[in-house]
N, C-alpha and C positions, 0 to 999 in steps of 0.2 A: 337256630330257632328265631321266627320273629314274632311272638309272641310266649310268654312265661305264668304261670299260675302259681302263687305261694298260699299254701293249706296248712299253715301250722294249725297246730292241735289246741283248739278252745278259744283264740284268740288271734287278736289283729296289730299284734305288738310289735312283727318285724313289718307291716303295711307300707309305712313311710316311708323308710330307708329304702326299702326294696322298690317302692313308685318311683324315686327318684334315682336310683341307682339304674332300673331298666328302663326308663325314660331316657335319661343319659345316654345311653348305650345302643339306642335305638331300637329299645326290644317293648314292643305291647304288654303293660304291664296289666295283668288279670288277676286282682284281689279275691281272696275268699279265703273258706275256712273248714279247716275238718272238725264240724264240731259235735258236741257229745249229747244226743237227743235221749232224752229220759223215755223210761218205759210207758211211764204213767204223766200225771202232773209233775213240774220242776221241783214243787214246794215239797213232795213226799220227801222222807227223812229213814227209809225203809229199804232193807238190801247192805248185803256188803258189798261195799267196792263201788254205790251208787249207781248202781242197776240203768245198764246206759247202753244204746248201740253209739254208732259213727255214721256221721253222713257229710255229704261233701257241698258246700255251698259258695256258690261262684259268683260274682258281681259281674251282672253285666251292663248296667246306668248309674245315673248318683243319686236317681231313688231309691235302686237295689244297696248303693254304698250305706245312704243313710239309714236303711232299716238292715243292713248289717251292722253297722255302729250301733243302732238300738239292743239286736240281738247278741250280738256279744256283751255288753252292757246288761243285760237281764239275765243272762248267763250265770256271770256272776254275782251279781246285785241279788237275785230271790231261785236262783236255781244252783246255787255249789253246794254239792254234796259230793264228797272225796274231787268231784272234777265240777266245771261250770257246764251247768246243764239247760238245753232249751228243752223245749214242748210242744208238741203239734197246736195247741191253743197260740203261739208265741209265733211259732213260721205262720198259720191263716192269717195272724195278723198283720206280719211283716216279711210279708215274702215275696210284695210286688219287687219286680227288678232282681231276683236273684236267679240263678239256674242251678236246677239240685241235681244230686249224683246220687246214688245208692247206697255209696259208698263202699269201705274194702272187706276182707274180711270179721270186719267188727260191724259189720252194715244189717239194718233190722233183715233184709230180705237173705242175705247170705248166714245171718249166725240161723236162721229157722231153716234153712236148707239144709245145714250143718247137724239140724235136729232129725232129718227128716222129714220136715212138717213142713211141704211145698205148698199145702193150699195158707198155712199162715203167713208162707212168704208173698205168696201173692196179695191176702190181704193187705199187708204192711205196705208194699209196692203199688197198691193199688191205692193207696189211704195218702200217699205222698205226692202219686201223681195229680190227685184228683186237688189238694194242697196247693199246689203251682202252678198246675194245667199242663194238660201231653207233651205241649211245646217245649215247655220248661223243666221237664225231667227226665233224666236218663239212667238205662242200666248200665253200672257201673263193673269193666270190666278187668281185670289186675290180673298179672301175670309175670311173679317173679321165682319162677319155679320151686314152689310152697307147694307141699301135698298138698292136696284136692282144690287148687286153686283153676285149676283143666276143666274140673268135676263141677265145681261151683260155675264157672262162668257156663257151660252147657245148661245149668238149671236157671241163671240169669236170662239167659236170649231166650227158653221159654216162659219165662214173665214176661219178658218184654213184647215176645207176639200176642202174649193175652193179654196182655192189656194195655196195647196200642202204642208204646214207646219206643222209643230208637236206642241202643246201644252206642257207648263210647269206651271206646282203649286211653286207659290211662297209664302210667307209673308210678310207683310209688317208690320214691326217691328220699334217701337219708344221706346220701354221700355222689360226689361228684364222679369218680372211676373206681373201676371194679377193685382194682389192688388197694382202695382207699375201705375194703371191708375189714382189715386188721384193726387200722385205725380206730375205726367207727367202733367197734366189737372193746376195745382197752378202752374208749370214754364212755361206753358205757356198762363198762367195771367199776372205773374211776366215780361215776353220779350214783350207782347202785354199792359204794365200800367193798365191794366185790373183786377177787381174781380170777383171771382168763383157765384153773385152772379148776374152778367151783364149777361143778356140772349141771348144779342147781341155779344156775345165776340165770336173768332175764340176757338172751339173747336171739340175733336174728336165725333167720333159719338155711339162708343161703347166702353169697355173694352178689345177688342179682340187685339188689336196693341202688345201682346209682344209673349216674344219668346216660339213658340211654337215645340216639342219634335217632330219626326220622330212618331208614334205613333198618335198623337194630328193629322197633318198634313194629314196622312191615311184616317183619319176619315174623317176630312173637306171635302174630294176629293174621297170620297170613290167610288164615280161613276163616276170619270176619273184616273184611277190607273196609267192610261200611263202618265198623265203630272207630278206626282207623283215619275213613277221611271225618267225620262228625267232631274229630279233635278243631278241624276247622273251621267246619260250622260251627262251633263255641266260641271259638276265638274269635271269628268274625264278628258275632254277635255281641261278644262283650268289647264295648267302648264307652268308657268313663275317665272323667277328665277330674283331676281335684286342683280345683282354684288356690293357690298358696298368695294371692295380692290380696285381695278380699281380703281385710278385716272383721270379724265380728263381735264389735265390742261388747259389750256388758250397756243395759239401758238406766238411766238414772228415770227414776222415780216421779214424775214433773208434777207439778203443783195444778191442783184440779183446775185450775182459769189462767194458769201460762205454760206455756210452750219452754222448755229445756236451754232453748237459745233465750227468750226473753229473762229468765232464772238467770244465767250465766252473765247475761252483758249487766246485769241489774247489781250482782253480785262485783264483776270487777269495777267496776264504776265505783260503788260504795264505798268498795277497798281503798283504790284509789286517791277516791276525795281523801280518806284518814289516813293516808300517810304522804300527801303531797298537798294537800288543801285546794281550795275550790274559790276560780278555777284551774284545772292542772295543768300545770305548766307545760309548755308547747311540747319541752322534749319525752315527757310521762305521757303527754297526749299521743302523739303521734309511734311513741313505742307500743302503749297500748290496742290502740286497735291495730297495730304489723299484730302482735301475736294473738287476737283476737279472732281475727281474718284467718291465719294461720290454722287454729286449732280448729276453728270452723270447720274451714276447706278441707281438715285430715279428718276430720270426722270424729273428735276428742272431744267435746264437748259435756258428752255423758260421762267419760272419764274422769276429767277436771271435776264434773260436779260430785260424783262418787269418793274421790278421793275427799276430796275439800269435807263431804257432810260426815265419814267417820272421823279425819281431824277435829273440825269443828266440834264433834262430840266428845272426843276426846279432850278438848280443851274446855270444854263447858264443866266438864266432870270432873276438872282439875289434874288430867291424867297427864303425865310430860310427855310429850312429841317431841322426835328429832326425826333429822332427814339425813340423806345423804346423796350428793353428786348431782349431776348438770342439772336439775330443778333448778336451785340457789340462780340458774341464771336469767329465769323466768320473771318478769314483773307482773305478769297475771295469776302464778305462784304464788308470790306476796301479797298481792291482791287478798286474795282468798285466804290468805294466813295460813298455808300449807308450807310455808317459806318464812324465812323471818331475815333474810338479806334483800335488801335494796341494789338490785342490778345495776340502776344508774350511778346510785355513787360508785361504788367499784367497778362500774365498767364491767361487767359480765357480760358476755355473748351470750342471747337465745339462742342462736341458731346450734350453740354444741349443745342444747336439749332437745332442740327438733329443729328440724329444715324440710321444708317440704323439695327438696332436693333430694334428699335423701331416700325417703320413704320408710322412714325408721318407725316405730313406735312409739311414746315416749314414756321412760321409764324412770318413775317416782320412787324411789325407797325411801317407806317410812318406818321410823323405831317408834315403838311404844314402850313405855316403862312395862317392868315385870309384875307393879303393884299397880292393877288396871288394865293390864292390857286383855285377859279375860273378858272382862264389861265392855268394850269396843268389838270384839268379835264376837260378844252374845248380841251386842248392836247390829251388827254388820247381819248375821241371821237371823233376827226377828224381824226385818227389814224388805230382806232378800230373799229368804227363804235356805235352809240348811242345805239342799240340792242343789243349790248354787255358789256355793263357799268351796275352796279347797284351801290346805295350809300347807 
C-alpha cells in the first residue's frame, strides 16, 4: 500500500505516532476518524448507551486537520455522553477540508436500513451530503462477511444513485492476518473480564477483520469495481503536511504603548544595571546582548516574558521560587530574577540552555512552594484565560 488511513474510534490519539511512523516508511499517511454523530444535538443527556450512529471522516488538507482537531476536541469537551459525540450543527461548521463516509454498519444510513426504513436512510444520507457537498461524501461500502452486510451495501449504492454520490470499498480492519483473529477474540475477553467460553461476551462475528491486500479487496467488490478504484481517488486527494519545526509559542500580553521586544530589552538592562552596576561591564555587556539576540532570533521572547511575570508575581507575594537545570546558565535569566545565579562568576555556559544550533526549545523548570503556589496559578488564569492553562 502507498497510502494508509487510521479511523480510531472518537479520537485522534494514535495521529502522530502513526504520521510519522508512515511517513518514515514511505506510506501516505491519511488521518481521520470514526467518529460518533449524535442523533439529535451533542448536549442531550437522553438514551441509553448515548444514542449515536458512526461515521467515517477523513482529512484531506490542514484546514480539514484543523477543524478535525476542533471536532474531536468538541466531542469531548460539550458532547460525551457514554462516547464523545459530534452533531450535524458541529460538522456545517467544521467540515471544510474533510471527506465523509457513511460509515459501517453503525452508520445513520445502514442502521435505518437495518429498520427497513430506506426513505429515512436516504434522508440521513441526503442531510450529510448536502453537510460536505456531493464531492466530499461517500457511500460507504464494508464487507467482512457479516450477515446482511451484501444486503446492506445493495441498499447503499441505491442511495447513492439517488442522490448523486459515488460509492467507496472500504475495510474494516482490527488486526493485521487472518489467524491473528484468536488473538484479537482473547483481548477482547481480557478488556471486557470476560472468557472465550461466555457465549454472551462482546465478540466479532467472522475472521474477516484484518488487513486485507489490493487483490483480496478486488475480489470482495468485484461487482462494484468503481467503489474499488475511488479508494484512489480519496487517497489522491488527501495531502496534508504537519509542520513539526514551527513553533508556537504562547503570546505575552504587551503593554498598551510597547512592543514585547521593547518590555524585554527594557527589562534585562534594569536587571542588569542591579546586579553588575552602571556602566556594565564589558564582559556583562557583551554576554547580554549574545543571548538577547539569541532568544530574539528563536523566537522566546514571549516565553522569557511569561515566565519572568508569574515569577515575578510570585516573589512580590512573598511566595519561594526555585528552579532547576540549564536556566542557572542564562544571564538574561538573572536578569529577570527567574534565576538567582550569576553565570559569569561561575563560568556557566548559555549555550547548554539554548544554542541556536541546536534548535531546542528552552526549557525552564520552575518550583513553587506548596503554601502559594495555588495564588500563582489562579494568577496565571485570570490573566490567560483557564482554556489556556494545562497542569
Amino acid at each position: 500500500m502507498d497510502a494508509l488511513a487510521l479511523t480510531d474510534h472518537g479520537n485522534l490519539f494514535g495521529a502522530i505516532e502513526f504520521y510519522s511512523a508512515a511517513t518514515a516508511a514511505g506510506i501516505k499517511p491519511i488521518l481521520g476518524c470514526e467518529a460518533y454523530l449524535s442523533f439529535g444535538s451533542r448536549t442531550e443527556r437522553e438514551g441509553r448507551g448515548g444514542s449515536y450512529y458512526h461515521i467515517t471522516l477523513l482529512v484531506q488538507d490542514n484546514t480539514g486537520y484543523q477543524n478535525m482537531l476542533k471536532l474531536a476536541s468538541a466531542a469531548y469537551l460539550d458532547g460525551f455522553y457514554y462516547k464523545p459525540r459530534l452533531d450535524r450543527a458541529l460538522l456545517r461548521e467544521h467540515g471544510a477540508g474533510l471527506i465523509a463516509l457513511s460509515g459501517c454498519m453503525k452508520g445513520a444510513a445502514n442502521q435505518n436500513l437495518l429498520r427497513d426504513d430506506f426513505d429515512r436512510a436516504v434522508t440521513e444520507a441526503t442531510e450529510l451530503r448536502d453537510i460536505f457537498g456531493e464531492e466530499n461524501f461517500y457511500m460507504e461500502l464494508m464487507d467482512n462477511g457479516v450477515a446482511k452486510q451484501q444486503e446492506l451495501n445493495e441498499g447503499l449504492l441505491q442511495i447513492a444513485q439517488k442522490i448523486g454520490v459515488p460509492p467507496v470499498a472500504t475495510n474494516d480492519i482490527h488486526y493485521i492476518d487472518q489467524n491473528d483473529s484468536f488473538a484479537h477474540d482473547c483481548l477482547i475477553c481480557i478488556g471486557h473480564g470476560k472468557t472465550i467460553e461466555d457465549p454472551n461476551r462482546l465478540r466479532y462475528p467472522t475472521d474477516q477483520f484484518y488487513f486485507k491486500n489490493g487483490d483480496q479487496m478486488r475480489e470482495v467488490f468485484e461487482k462494484v469495481p468503481e467503489a474499488v478504484k475511488n479508494t484512489r481517488v480519496i487517497a489522491d486527494r488527501c495531502n496534508m503536511e504537519i509542520d513539526f519545526k514551527t513553533r508556537h509559542m504562547p503570546k505575552f500580553e504587551a503593554h498598551e504603548h510597547k512592543s514585547n521586544r521593547d518590555i524585554f530589552h527594557e527589562l534585562c538592562e534594569t536587571g542588569s544595571r542591579k546586579h553588575y552596576g552602571e556602566p556594565l561591564p564589558e564582559a556583562a555587556r557583551k554576554r547580554l546582548d549574545h543571548e538577547m539576540g539569541v532568544i530574539e532570533r528563536m523566537g522566546y521572547i514571549s516565553y522569557f516574558l511569561i515566565v519572568y511575570d508569574f515569577v515575578n508575581f510570585a516573589r512580590t507575594e512573598k511566595i519561594p521560587v526555585g528552579y532547576r537545570g540549564s536556566c542557572g546558565g542564562s544571564l538574561v535569566a538573572y536578569a529577570l530574577g527567574i534565576s538567582t545565579i550569576d553565570p559569569l562568576r561561575y563560568n556557566i555556559l548559555f549555550e547548554r540552555f539554548l544554542d541556536e544550533q541546536r534548535q531546542e526549545a528552552p526549557d525552564i523548570d520552575i518550583d513553587l512552594c506548596m503554601h502559594g503556589r495555588d495564588r500563582v496559578i489562579e494568577y496565571v488564569i485570570d490573566k490567560y484565560g483557564a482554556d489556556k492553562l494545562a497542569q
